[in-house]
SEBA-34022 format. One line per 2 residues: number of its first residue (from 1); their letters; for each residue y, x, z of N, C-alpha, C, O, CB. Coordinates in nm, 2 decimals, padded with zeros to 4 digits. Each point is the difference from the previous one (the first is absolute). Glycine has a CB too. Example, Ala and Ser with C-alpha at 12.3 -4.5 7.8 and 13.67 -1.06 7.14 Angstrom:
1	as	-00.57,01.32,00.78,00.12,-00.09,00.00,00.12,00.09,00.00,00.00,00.10,00.07,-00.12,-00.29,00.05  00.23,00.15,-00.19,00.11,00.09,00.00,00.11,-00.08,00.08,00.11,00.05,00.01,-00.17,00.07,-00.23
//
This chain:
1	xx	-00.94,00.89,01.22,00.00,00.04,-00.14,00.03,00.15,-00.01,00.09,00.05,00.07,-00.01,-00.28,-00.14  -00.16,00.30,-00.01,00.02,00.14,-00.01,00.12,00.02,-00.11,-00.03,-00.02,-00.12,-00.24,00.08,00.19
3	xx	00.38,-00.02,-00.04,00.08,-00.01,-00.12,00.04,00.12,-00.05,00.08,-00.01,-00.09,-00.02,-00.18,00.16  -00.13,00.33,-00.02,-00.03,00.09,-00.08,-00.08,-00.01,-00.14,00.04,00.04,-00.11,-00.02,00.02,00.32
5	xx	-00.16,-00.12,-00.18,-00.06,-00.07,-00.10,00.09,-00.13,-00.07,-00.01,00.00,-00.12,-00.22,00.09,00.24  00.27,-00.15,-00.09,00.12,-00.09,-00.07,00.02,00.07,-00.14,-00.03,-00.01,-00.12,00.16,-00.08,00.35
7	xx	-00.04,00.18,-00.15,00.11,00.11,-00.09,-00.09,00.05,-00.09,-00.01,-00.01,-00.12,00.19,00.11,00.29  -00.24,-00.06,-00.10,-00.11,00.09,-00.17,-00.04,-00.05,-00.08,-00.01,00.05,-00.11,-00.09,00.06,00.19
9	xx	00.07,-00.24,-00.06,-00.11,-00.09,-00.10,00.12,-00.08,-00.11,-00.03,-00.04,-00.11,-00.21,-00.04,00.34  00.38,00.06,-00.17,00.06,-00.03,-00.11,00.09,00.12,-00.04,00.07,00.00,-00.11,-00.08,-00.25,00.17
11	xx	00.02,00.35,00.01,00.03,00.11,-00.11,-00.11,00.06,-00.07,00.05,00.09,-00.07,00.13,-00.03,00.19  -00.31,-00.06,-00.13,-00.10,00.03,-00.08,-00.02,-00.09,-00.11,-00.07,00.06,-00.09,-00.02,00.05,00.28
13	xx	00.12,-00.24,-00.21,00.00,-00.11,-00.05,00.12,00.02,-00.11,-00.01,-00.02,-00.12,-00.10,-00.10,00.35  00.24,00.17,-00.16,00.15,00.04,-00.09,-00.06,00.10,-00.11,00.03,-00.01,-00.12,00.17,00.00,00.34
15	xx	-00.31,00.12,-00.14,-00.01,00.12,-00.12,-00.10,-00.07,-00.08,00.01,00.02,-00.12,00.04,00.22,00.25  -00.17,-00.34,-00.07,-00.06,-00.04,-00.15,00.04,-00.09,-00.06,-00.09,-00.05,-00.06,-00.07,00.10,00.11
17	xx	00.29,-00.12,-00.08,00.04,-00.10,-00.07,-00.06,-00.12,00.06,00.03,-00.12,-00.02,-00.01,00.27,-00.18  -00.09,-00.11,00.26,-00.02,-00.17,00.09,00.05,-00.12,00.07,-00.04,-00.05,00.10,-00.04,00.17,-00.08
19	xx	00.15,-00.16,-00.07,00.17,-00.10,00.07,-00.11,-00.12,00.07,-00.06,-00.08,-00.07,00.33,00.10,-00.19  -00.27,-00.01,00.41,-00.08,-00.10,00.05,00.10,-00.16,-00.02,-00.05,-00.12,00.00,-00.10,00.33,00.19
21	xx	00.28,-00.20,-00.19,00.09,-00.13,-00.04,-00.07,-00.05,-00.15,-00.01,-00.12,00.00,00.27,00.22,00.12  -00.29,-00.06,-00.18,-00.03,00.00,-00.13,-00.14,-00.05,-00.03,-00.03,-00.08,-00.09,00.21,00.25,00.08
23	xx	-00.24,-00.13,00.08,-00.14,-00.03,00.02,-00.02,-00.16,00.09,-00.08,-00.09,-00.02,00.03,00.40,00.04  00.14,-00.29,00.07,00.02,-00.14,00.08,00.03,-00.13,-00.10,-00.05,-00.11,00.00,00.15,00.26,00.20
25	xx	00.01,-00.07,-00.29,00.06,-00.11,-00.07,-00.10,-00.09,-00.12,00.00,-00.11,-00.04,00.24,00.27,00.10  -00.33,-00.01,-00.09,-00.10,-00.04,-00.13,-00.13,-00.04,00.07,-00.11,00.01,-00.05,00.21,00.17,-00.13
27	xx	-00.08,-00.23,00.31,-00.13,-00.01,00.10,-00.15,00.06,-00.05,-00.11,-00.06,-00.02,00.24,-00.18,00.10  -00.09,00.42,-00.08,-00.12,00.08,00.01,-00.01,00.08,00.11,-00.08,00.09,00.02,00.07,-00.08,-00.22
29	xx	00.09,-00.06,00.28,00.03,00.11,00.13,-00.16,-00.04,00.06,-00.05,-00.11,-00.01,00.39,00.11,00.08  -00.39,00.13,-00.01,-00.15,00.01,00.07,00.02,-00.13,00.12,-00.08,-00.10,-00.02,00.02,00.42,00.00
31	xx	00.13,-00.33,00.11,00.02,-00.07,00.11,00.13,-00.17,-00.09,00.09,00.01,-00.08,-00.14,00.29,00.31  00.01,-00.39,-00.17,00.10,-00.12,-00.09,00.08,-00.03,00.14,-00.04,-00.01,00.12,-00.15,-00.14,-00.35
33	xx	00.33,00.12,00.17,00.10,-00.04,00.08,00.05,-00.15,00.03,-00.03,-00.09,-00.07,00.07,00.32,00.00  00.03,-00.25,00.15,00.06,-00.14,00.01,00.09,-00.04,-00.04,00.09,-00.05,00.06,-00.16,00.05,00.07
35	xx	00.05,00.01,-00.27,00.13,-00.13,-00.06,00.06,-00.07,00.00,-00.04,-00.11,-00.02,-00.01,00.12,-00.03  00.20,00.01,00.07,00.06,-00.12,00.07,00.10,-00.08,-00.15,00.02,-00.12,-00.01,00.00,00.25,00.34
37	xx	00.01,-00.04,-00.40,00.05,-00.07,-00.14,00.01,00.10,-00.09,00.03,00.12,00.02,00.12,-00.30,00.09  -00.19,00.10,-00.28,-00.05,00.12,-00.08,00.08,-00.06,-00.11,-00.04,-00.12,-00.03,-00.21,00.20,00.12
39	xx	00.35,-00.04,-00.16,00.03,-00.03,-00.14,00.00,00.09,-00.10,-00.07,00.10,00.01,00.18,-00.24,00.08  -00.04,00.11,-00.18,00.00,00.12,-00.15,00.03,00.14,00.08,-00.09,00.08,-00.01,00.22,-00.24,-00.20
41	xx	-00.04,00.19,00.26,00.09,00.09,00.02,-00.01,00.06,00.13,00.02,00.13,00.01,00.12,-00.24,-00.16  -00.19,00.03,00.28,00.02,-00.02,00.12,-00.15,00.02,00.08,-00.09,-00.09,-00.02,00.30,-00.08,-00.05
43	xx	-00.24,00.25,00.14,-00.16,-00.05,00.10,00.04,00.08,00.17,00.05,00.11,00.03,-00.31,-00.08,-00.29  00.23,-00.15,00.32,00.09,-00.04,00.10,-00.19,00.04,00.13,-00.09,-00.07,-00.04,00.37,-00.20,-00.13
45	xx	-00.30,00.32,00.24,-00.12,00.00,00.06,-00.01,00.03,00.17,00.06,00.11,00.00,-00.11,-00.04,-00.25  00.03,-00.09,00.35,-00.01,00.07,00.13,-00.06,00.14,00.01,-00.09,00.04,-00.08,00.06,-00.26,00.16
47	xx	00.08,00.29,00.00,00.00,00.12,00.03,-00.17,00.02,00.04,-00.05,-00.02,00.11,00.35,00.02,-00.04  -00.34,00.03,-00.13,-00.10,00.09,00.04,-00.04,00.06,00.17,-00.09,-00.04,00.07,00.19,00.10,-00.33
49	xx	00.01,00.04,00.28,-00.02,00.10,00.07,00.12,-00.04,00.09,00.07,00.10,00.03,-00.21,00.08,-00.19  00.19,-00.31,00.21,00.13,-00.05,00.08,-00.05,00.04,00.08,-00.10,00.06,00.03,00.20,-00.23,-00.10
51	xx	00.07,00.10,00.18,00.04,00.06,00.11,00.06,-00.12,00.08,00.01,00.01,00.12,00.01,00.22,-00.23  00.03,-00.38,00.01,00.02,-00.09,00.03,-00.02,-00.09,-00.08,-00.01,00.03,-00.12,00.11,00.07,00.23
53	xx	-00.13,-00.24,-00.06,-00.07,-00.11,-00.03,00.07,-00.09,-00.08,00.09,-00.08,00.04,-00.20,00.10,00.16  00.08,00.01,-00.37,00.07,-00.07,-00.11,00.06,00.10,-00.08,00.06,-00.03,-00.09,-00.01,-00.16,00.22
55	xx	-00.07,00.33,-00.11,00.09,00.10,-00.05,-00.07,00.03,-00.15,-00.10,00.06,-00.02,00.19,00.05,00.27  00.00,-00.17,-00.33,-00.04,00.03,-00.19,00.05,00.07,-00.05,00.11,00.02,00.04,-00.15,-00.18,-00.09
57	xx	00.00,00.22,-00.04,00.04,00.13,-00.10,00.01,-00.09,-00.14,-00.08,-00.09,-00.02,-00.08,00.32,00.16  00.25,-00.20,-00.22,00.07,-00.12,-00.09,00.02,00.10,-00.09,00.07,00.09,00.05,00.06,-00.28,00.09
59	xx	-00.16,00.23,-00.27,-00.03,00.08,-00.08,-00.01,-00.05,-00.18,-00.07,-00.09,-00.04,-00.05,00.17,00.28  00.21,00.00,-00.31,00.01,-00.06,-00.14,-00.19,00.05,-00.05,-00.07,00.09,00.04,00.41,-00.05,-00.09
61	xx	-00.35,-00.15,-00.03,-00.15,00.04,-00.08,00.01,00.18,-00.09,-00.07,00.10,-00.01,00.02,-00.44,-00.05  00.18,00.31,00.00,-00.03,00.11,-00.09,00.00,00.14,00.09,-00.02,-00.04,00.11,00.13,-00.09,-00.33
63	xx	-00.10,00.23,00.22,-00.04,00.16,00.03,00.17,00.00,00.03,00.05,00.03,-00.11,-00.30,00.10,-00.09  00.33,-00.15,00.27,00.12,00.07,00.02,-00.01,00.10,00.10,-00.07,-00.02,00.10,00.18,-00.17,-00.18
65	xx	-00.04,00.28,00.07,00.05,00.11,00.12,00.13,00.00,00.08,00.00,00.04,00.12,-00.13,00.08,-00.25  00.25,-00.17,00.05,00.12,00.03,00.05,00.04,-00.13,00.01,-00.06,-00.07,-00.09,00.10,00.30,-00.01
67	xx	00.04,-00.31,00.16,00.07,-00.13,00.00,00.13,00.03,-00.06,00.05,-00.09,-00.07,-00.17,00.00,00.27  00.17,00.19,-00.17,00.12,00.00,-00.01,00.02,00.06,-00.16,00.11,00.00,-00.05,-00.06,00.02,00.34
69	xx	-00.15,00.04,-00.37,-00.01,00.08,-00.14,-00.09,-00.10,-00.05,00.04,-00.03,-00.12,-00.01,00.32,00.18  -00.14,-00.37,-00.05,-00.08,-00.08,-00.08,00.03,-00.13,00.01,-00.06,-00.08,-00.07,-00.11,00.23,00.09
71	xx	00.25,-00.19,00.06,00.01,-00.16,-00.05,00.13,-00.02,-00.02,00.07,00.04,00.09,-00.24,-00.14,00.05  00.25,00.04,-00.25,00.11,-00.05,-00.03,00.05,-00.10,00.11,-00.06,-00.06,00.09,00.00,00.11,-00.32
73	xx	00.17,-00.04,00.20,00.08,-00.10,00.14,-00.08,-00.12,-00.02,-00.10,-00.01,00.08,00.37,00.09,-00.07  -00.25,-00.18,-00.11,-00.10,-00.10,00.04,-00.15,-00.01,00.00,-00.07,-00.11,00.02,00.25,00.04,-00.09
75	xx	-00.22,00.20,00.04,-00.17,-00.05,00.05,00.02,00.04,00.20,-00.04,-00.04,00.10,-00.15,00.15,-00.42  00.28,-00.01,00.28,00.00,00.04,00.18,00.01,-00.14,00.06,-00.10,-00.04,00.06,00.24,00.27,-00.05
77	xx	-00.03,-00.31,-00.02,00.03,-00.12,00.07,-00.10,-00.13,-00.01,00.00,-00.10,00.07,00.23,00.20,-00.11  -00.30,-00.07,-00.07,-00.10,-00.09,-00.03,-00.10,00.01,00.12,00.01,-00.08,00.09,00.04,00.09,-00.34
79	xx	-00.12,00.08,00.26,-00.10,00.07,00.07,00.09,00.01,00.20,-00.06,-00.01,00.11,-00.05,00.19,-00.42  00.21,-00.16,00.31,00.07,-00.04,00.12,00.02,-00.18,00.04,00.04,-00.04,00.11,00.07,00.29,-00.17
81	xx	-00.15,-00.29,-00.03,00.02,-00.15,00.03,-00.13,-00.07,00.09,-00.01,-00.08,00.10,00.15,00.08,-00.33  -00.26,00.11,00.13,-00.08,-00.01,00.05,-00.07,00.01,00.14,-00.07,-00.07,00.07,00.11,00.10,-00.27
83	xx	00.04,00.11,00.21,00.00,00.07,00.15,00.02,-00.10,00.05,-00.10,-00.06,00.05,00.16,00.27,-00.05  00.06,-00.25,00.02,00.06,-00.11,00.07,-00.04,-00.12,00.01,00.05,-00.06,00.09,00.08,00.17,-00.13
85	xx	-00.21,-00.18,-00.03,-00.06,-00.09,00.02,-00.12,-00.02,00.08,-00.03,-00.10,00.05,00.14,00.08,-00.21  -00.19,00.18,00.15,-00.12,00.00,00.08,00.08,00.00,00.13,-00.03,-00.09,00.08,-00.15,00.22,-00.24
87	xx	00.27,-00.04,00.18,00.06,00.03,00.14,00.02,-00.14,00.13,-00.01,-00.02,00.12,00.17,00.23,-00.29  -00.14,-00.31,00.05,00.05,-00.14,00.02,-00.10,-00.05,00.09,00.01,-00.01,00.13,00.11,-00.03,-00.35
89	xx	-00.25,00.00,00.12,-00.12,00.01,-00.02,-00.11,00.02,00.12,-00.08,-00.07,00.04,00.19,00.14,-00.24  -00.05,00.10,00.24,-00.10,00.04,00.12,00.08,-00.09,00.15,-00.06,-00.06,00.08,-00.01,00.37,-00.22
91	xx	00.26,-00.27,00.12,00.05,-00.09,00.09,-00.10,-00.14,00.09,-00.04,-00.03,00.11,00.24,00.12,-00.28  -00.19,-00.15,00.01,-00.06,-00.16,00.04,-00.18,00.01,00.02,-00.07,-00.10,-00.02,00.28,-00.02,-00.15
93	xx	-00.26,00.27,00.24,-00.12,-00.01,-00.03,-00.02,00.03,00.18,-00.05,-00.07,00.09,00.01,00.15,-00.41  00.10,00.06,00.31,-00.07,00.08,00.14,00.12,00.00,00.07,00.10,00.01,-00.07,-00.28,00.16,-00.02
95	xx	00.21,-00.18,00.23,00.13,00.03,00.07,00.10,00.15,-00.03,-00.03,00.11,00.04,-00.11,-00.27,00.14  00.25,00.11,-00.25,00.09,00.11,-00.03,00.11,00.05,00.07,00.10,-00.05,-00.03,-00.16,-00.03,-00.14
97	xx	00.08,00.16,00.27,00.18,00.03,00.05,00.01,00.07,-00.11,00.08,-00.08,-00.06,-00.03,00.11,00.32  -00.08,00.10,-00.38,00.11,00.05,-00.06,-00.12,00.00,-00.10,-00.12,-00.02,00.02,00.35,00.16,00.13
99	xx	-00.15,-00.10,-00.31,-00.09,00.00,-00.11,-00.01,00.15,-00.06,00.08,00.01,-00.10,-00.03,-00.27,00.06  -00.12,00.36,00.08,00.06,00.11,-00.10,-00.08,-00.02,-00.07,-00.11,-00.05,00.01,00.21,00.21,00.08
101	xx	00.01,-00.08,-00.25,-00.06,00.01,-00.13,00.08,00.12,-00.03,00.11,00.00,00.03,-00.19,-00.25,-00.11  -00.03,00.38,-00.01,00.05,00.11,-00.03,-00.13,00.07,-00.09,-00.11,-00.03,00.02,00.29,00.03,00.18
103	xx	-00.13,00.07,-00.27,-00.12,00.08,-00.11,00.00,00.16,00.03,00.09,00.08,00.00,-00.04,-00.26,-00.21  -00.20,00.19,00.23,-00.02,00.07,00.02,-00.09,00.08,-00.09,-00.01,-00.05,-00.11,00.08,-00.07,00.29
105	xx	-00.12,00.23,-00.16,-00.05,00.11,-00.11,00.01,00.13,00.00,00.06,00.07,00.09,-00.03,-00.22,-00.21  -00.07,00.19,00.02,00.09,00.12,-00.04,-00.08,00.05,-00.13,-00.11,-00.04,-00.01,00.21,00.12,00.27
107	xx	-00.06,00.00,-00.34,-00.06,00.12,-00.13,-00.16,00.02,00.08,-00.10,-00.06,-00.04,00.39,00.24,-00.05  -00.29,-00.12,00.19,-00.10,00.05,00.05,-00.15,-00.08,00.06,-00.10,00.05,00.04,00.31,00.10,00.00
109	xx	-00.16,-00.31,-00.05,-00.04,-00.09,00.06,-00.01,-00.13,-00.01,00.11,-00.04,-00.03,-00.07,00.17,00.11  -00.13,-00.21,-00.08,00.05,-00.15,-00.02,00.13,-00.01,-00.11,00.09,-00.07,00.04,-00.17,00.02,00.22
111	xx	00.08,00.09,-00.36,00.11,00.02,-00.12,00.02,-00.12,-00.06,00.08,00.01,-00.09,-00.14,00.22,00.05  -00.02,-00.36,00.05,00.05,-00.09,-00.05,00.10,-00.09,00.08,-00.03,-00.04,00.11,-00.16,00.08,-00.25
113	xx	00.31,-00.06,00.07,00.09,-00.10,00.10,-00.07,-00.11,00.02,-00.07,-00.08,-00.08,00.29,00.15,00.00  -00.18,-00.07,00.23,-00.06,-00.12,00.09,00.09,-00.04,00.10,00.03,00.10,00.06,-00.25,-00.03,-00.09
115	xx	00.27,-00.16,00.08,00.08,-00.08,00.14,-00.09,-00.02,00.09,-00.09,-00.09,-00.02,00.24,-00.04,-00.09  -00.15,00.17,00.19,-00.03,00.01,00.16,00.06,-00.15,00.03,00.12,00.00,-00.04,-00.11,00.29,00.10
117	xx	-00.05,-00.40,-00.02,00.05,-00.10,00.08,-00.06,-00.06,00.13,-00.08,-00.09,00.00,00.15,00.05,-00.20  -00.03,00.10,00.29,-00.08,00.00,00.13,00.10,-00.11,00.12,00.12,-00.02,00.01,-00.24,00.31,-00.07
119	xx	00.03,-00.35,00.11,00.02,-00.12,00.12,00.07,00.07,00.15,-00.10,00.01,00.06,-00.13,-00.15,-00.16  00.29,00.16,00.14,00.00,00.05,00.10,-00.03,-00.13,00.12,00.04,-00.11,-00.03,00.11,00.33,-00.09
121	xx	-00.21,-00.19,00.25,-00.04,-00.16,00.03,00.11,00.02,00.15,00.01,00.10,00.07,-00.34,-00.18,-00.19  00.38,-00.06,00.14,00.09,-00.01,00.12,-00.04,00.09,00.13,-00.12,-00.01,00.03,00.14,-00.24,-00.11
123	xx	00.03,00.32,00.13,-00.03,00.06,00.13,-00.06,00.11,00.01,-00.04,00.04,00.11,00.03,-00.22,-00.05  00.00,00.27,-00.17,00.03,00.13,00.00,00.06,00.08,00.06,00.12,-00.01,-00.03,-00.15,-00.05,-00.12
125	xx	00.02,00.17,00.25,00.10,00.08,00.06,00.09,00.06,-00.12,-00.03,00.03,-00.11,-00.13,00.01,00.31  00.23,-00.03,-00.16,00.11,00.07,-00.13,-00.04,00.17,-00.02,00.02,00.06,-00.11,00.21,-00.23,00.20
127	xx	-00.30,00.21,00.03,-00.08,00.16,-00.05,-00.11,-00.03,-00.13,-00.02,00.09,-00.08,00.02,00.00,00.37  -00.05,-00.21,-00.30,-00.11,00.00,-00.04,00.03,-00.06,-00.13,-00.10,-00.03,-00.07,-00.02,00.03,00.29
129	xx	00.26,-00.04,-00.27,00.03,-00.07,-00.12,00.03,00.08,-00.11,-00.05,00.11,00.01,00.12,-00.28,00.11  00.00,00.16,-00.23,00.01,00.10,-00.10,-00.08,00.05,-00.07,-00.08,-00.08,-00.06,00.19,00.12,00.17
131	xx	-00.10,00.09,-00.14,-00.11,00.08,-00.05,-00.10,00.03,00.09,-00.10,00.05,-00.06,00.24,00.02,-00.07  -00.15,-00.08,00.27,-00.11,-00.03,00.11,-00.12,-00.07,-00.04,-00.11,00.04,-00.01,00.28,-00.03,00.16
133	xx	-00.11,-00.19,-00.16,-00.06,-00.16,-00.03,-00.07,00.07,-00.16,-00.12,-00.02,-00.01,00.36,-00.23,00.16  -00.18,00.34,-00.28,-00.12,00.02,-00.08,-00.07,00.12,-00.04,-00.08,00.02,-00.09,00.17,-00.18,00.04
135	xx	-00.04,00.25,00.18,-00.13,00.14,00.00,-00.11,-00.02,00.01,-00.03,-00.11,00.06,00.14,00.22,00.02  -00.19,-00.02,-00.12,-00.15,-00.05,00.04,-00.03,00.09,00.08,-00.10,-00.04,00.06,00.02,-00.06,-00.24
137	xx	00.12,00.24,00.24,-00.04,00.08,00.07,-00.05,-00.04,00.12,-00.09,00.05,00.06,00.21,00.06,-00.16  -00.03,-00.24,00.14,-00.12,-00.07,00.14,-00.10,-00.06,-00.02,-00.07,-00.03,00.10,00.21,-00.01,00.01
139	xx	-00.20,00.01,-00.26,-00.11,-00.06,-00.02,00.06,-00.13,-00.13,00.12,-00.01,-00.03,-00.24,00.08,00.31  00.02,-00.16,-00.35,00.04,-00.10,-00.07,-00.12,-00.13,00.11,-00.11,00.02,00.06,00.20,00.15,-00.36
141	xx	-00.02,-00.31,00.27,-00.02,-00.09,00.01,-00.15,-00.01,-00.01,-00.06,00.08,-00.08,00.28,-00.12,00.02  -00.29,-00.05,00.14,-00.19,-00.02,-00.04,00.02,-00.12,-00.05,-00.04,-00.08,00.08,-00.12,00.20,00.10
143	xx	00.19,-00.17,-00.28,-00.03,-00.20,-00.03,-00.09,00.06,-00.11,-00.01,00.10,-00.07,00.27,-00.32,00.10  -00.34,00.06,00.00,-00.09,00.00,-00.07,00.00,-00.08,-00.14,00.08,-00.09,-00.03,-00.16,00.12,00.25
145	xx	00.00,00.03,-00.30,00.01,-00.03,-00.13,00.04,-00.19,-00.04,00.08,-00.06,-00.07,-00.28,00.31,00.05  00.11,-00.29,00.11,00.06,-00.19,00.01,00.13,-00.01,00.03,00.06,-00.09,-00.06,-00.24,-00.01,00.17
147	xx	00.24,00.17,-00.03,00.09,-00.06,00.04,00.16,00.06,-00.09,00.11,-00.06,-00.01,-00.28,00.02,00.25  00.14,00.14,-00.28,00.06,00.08,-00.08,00.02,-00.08,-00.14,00.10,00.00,-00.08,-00.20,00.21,00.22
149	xx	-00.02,-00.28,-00.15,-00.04,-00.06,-00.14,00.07,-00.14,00.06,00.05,-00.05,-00.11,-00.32,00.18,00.00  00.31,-00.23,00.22,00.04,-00.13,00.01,00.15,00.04,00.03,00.09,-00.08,00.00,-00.33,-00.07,00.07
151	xx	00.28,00.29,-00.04,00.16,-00.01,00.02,00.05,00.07,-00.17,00.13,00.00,-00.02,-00.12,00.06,00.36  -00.08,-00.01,-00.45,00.04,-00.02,-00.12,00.02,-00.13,-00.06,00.09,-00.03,-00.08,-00.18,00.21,00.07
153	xx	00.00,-00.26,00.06,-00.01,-00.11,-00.02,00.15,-00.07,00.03,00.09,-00.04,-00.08,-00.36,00.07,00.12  00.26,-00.04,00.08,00.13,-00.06,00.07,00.15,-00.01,-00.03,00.09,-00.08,00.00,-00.24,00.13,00.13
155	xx	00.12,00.14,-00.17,00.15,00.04,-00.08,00.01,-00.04,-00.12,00.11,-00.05,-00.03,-00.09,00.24,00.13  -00.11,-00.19,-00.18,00.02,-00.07,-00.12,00.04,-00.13,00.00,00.09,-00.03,-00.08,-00.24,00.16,00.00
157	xx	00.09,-00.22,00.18,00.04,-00.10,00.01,00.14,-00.02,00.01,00.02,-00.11,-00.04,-00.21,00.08,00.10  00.32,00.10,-00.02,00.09,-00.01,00.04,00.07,00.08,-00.11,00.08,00.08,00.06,-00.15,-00.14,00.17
159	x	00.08,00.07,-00.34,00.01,00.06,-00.13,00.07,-00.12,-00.08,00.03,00.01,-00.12,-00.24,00.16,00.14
//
């Protein structure tokens, strides 16, 4: 993955008002994603451009930027329940040793709040876990669109 071009295309995207979360959520985005759970408030989907097998991006529908300035304590916790249930979810799906979940973004970038919930899978060298297990600078994952499409499947099932 070129993640020079990464960076540009969603900071070029930030200056046109283009929120690709948003686009995902109103399913106009150019490319369609893998849905793993969709409610009022909540769209729950696989990563795109992963690094590990099951890793979803968990995202409120509306346009938020800040977690900590746009959601009141109980929509926060609402929407964290959520997290946590996918987290559960991917557990009972793909082999887990640890579960990270963290949000990522920034003003400049990907600006809509979103949870990172990524699998980390048993037997990982510990060089290679962390923020290592979801860089993309060594490349992203090749699965194919089937299979990508029967492990949304799967996770939902476990919902």
């Amino acid at each position: 993955m070129d993640t020079r071009t990464y960076a540009r295309r969603v900071q070029e995207g930030r200056r046109s008002g283009s929120c690709w979360i948003c686009r995902v959520a109103e399913r106009t985005h150019t490319y369609s994603h893998h849905i793993v759970y969709d409610d009022d408030d909540t769209i729950v989907f696989l990563n795109r451009f992963t690094t590990l097998v099951g890793y979803c991006l968990v995202s409120p529908r509306r346009h938020a930027e800040d977690w900590a300035r746009d959601f009141s304590e109980d929509e926060f916790l609402a929407f964290q329940r959520v997290v946590h249930r996918v987290a559960r979810a991917i557990t009972r799906t793909v082999p887990t040793e640890r579960m990270y979940s963290l949000s990522l973004g920034s003003q400049q970038g990907n600006a809509h709040v979103h949870w990172h919930v990524a699998p980390l899978p048993p037997g990982v060298p510990f060089e290679r876990q962390e923020f290592t297990a979801l860089s993309k600078e060594d490349g992203i994952l090749d699965i194919p669109e089937s299979d990508q499409a029967e492990l949304a499947q799967a996770i939902r099932g476990h919902l």
